[in-house]
N, C-alpha and C positions, 0 to 999 in steps of 0.2 A: 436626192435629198428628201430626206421623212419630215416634215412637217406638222406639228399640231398646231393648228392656227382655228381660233371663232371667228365667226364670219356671223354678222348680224341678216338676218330674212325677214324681210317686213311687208306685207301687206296687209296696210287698214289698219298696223297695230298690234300684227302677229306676228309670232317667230318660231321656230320649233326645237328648241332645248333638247330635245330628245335627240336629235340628230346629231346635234354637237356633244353629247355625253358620248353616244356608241366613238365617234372621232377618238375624243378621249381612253377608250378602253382600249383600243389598236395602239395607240400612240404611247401608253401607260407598261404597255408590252414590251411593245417596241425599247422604251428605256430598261426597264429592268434588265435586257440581254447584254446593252452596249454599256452601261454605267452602275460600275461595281458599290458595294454599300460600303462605307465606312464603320471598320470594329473601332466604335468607341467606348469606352469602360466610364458610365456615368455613378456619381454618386445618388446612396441610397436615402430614404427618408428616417433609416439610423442614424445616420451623419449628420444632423439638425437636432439641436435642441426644441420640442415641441410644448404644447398642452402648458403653457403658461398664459396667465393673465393679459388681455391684450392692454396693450402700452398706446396712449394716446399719442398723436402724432405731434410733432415738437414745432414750434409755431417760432416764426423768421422774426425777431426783436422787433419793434421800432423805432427806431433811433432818433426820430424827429420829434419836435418839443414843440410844435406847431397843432393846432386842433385841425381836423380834418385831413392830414397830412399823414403818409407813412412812406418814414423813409427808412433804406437798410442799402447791405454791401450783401451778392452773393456771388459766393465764388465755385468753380466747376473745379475741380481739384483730382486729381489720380487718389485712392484712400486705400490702404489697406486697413482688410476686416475680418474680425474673425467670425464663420459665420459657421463653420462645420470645430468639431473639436478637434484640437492639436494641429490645426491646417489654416493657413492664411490665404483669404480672397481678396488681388487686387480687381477694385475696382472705381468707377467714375461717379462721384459724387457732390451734390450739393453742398456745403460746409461742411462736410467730413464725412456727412449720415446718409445712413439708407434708410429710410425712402429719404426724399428732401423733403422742405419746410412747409410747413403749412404757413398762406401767408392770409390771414382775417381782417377784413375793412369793411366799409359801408356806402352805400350808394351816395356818391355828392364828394367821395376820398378823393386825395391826388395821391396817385403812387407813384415814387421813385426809386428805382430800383438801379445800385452801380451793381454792375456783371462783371464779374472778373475771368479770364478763360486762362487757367491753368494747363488744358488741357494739352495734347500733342496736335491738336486740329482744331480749324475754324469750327465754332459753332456758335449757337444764338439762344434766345429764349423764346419761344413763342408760347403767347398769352392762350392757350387752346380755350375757345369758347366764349374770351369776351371783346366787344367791341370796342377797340382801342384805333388812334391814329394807323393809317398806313407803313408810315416810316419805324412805329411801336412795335407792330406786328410780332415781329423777330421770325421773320420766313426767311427761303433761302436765298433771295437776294439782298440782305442786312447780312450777313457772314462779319461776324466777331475772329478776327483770327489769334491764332495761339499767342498767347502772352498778352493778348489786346484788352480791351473794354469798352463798356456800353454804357451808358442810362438812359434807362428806360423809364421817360415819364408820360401817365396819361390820366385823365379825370375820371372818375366811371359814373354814369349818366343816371340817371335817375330811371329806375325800370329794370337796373340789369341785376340785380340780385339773383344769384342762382350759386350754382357749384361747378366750377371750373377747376382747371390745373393745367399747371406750363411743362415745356420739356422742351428740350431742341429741336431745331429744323435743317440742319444744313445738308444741302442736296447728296445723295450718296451715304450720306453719315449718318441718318437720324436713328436708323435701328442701332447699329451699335453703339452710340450714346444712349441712347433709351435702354437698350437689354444690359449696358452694364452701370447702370443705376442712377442715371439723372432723370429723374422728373418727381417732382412738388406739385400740392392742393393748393387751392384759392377758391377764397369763398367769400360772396359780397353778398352782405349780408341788406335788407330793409327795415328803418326806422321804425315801420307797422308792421313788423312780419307776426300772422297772425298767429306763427307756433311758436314766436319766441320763448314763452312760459316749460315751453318740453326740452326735455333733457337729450343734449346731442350727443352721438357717437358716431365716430368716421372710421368709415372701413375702407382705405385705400389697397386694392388686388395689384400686383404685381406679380412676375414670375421671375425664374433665372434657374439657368443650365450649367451645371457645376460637373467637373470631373472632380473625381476619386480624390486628388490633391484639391479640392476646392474651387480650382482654376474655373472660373467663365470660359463655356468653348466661345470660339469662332460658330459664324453659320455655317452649315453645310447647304451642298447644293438642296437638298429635301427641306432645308430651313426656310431659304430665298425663294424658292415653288411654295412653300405653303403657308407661310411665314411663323416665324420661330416660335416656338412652346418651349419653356424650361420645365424641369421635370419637379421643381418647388414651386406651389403655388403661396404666395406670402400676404399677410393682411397685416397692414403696417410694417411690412418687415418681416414679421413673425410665420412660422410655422404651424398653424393648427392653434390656435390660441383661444383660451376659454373667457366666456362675457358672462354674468351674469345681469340680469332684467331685473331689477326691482320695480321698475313702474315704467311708464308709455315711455318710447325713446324714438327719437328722430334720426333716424341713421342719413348719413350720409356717406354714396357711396362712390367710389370710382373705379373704372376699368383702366388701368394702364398698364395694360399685358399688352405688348407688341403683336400680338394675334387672336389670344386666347378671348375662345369666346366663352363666356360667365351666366349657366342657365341656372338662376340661382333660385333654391324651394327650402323649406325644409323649417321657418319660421311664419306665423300670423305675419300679414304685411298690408298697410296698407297705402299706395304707393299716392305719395302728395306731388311730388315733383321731378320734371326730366332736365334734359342738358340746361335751360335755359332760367330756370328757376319753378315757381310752385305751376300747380295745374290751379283751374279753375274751383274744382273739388276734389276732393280724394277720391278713389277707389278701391275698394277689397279686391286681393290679387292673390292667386296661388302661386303664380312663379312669378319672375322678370327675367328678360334676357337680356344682357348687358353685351353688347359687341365693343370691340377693341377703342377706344375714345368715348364712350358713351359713360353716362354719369346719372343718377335719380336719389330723388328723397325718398323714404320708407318710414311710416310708421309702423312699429312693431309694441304690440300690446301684451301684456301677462296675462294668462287669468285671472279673474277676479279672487282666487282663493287656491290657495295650495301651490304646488311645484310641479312643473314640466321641464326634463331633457329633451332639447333640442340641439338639431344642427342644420345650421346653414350650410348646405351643399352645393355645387354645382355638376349638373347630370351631364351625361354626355349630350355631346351636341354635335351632330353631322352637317358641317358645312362644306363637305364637299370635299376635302382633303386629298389629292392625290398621292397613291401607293403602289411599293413598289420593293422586289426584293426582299430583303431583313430588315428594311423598314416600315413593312407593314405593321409588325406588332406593335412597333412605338407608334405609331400612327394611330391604330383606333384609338376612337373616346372612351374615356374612363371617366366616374363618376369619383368626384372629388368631395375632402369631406375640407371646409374652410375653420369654420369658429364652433366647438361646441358651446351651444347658446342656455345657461338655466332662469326659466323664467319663473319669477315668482310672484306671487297672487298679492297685488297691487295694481289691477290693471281697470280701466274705466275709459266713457267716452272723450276722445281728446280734441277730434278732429271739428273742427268748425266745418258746416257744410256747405261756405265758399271759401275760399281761399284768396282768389283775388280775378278780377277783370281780365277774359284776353279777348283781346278782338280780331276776328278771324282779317287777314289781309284781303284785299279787295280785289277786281277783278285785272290780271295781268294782261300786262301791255305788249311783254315779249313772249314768243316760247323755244325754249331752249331742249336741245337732245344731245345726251351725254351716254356715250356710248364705253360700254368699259369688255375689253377682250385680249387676250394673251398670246403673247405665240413663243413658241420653243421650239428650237430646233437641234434633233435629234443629235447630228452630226458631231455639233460646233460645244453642246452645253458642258461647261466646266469651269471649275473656280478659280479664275485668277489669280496666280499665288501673289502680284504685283497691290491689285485691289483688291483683293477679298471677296470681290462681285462675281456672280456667275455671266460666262458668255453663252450668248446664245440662247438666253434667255428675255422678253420682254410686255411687260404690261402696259396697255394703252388705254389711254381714252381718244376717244372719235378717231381712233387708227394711227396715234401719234403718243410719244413719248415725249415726257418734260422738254421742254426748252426755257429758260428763265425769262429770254428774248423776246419769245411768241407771246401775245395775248389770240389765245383760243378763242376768245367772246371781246365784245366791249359793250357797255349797258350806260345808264346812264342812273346818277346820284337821286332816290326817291322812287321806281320803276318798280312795280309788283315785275315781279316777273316767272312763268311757269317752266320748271324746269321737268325733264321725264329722263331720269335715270333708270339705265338699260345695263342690264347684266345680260350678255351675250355668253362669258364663260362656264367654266366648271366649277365655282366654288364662291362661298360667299365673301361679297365684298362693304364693309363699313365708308359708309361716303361721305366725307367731309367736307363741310364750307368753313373758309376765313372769311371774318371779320361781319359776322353775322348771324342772327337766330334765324331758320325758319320753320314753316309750318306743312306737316305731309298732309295731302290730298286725298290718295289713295295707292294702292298700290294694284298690280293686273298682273296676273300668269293666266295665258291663253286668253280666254274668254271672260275668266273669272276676276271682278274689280271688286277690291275691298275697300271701303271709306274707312279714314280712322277713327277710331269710338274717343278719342277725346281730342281736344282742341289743345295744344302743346307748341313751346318753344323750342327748337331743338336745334346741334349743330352739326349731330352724326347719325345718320337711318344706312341699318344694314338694308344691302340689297342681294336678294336669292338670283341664284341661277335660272333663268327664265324667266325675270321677273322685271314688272316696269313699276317704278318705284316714283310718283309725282307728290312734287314739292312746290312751294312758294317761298319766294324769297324775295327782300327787299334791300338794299343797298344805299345805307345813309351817310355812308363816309368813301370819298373818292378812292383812287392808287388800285393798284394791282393787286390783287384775292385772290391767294390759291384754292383751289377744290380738290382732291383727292382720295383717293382710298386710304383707310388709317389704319391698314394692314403695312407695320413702316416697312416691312422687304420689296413690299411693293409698289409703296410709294417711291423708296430708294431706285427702284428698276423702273420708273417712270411713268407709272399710273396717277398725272398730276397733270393739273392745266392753269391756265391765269384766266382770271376774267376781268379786262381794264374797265374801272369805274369812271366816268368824267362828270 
């Protein structure tokens, strides 16, 4: 039996990535001989309506008549769409739409949310990114089953103002409810937000992988190894859509590409705020990288005089992809072009040069190692025609696959604690905490430690291959918190752990 398995080597704090990549080129061989490629006939970026105005994202009612309060009904529904011309796309949506809702409140809101699950499968809503009750959560031990319901009620705290969004969580399930179009923004906003005065726009990135008839494929096994890319990259929905900039604008943005990582240049930026809400100050920034669950504010200025064509692009981005076969050419990175942007000369200083208070966490009580590695086996790997999951296939963390059952960690309620996530594999992985912000440290390949140039909230840090990635994190509300990669094919395959709070 052929084997490709990472294996962590440690001493003092080393490991040697080199060794496990050559692994990987033997082993990358080795499949291409035994695992034929699939001819799939995908549709082209003809087949989309493009270069129209971008359309702002369509915001969840509030149905409550109460001050402080927002209440609604949202339902997950099967929806056909027309999304290519003369061709109908079924797919899984929020009240009918692609993207889903944007839902706007205020720090000190009560939200309540009835779920209604249309769907053919258990699923949930989980709040990505903000801190809500345990039982709130909507992870995959709360499972909504088909035909079921939820409400969903929680206060949001004073502090948490930032830019979130929900999407499903149920174990197995979440890529395919995510890549076939359930997930909605949220954004809580603060009574003293000191940008309030600037004019917002949201740029919510999605993807989707459409055959010739429109149809959403299925993943393939190269989907569930590297996790899914569709060959439309969409901003609100849309296709390549044009913005024009009249004056300073607060973008806000999200990644909810099931894999796709988002190296975005191409406008003035200057970046105010990450997962958790604003930074202390701003910074001028040529790029941002956005990995799969990660989110930031932007401010983006005109010149003070006259007009510039712009485009917000994102470049290629090498994380590590394995290839193989006729699937290599789909596989390299390509430079994407997203929004053509024209800025016009109305632009002046906006940004206040603080923004607001963070205080770095204090000195940790625990320390934690989170070890993340793959294995696949040559023999066995292929896609269940039963479950749509590949066998022989698995992601781990600390050498273990999900169990709902297991708490991996148990900590306790208030507890700085120092985490050092360890990317042992071949390819980059986005690491996710429930039910909490925290703060990175530093990060180390080899010898080499990077401290991070600013002090941020956050609830997803990609981690490179080779690389130890330390964080701080604090835990103010009890129950059981998932952690995970938010690569969902391979959180689906088990690269997930619980950490019990008491």
């Amino acid at each position: 039996m052929d084997r490709r398995k990472f294996i962590l080597k440690t001493s003092a704090g080393l490991f040697l990535p080199g060794i496990l990549r050559a692994q990987n080129v033997h082993d990358m061989h080795h499949m291409q001989q035994e695992m034929p490629a699939h001819d799939v006939k995908l549709a082209t970026v003809d087949n989309m309506v493009s270069s129209e105005p971008l359309r702002p994202l369509w915001r969840l009612p509030n149905q409550s008549q109460r001050a402080g309060t927002f209440s609604a009904t949202l339902e997950a529904t099967p929806t056909s769409l027309s999304l290519m011309s003369g061709q109908t796309t079924q797919a899984w949506c929020y009240a009918g739409k692609l993207p889903g809702p944007l839902i706007d409140v205020y720090e000190g809101d009560t939200v309540e949310i009835v779920f209604v699950n249309q769907l053919p499968q258990p699923s949930t809503i989980h709040w990505h990114g903000l801190s809500v009750p345990n039982d709130q959560d909507g992870g995959p031990m709360q499972l909504v089953p088909a035909g079921g319901r939820h409400t969903y009620r929680f206060t949001l705290p004073k502090g948490s103002a930032g830019t979130y969004w929900f999407h499903p969580h149920p174990h197995h399930m979440t890529a395919e409810q995510v890549f076939r179009g359930l997930a909605g923004t949220f954004i809580v906003r603060a009574k003293d937000d000191p940008l309030a005065a600037i004019v917002e726009t949201h740029l919510m990135f999605s993807d989707l992988k459409l055959d010739m008839q429109g149809a959403i494929m299925p993943n393939t096994v190269m989907d569930w190894m590297n996790g899914r890319e569709g060959q439309f990259v969409l901003v609100n929905g849309q296709l390549r859509p044009t913005l024009d900039v009249h004056m300073p604008q607060r973008w806000r943005l999200w990644n909810a590409c099931s894999a796709r990582y988002l190296h975005l240049v191409g406008v003035p930026m200057v970046l105010v705020g990450t997962d958790g809400g604003l930074l202390a100050s701003g910074q001028a920034i040529e790029s941002l990288l956005l990995a799969p669950g990660e989110r930031a504010e932007v401010i983006v200025n005109p010149p003070a005089t006259g007009q510039q064509q712009a485009t917000l692009k994102a470049l290629a981005y090498e994380r590590g992809k394995m290839r193989m076969g006729d699937d290599q050419k789909a596989s390299v990175e390509e430079e994407i072009t997203l929004v053509d942007v024209t800025l016009m000369g109305h632009g002046s200083d906006t940004v206040p040069e603080r923004l607001r208070m963070i205080t770095p966490l204090g000195e940790a009580m625990v320390t934690r190692q989170v070890l993340l590695t793959e294995i696949v086996d040559m023999e066995t790997v292929r896609i269940d025609p039963q479950s749509g999951r590949p066998e022989g296939m698995q992601f781990l963390i600390n050498g273990k696959t999900f169990d709902h059952q297991r708490a991996d960690f148990t900590g306790r309620v208030g507890d700085v604690e120092l985490w050092e996530i360890i990317n042992a594999s071949d390819m980059d992985h986005p690491f996710h905490v429930h039910g909490t912000q925290f703060q990175i440290v530093n990060r180390q390949t080899g010898f080499d430690v990077t401290h991070d140039s600013m002090l941020a909230w956050r609830d997803t840090v990609n981690v490179k291959p080779g690389q130890i990635v330390r964080i701080k994190v604090r835990f103010d509300l009890p129950g059981d918190w998932m952690f995970h990669c938010h690569i969902l094919e391979h959180e689906d395959l088990g690269m997930m752990g619980v950490i019990r709070i008491i």
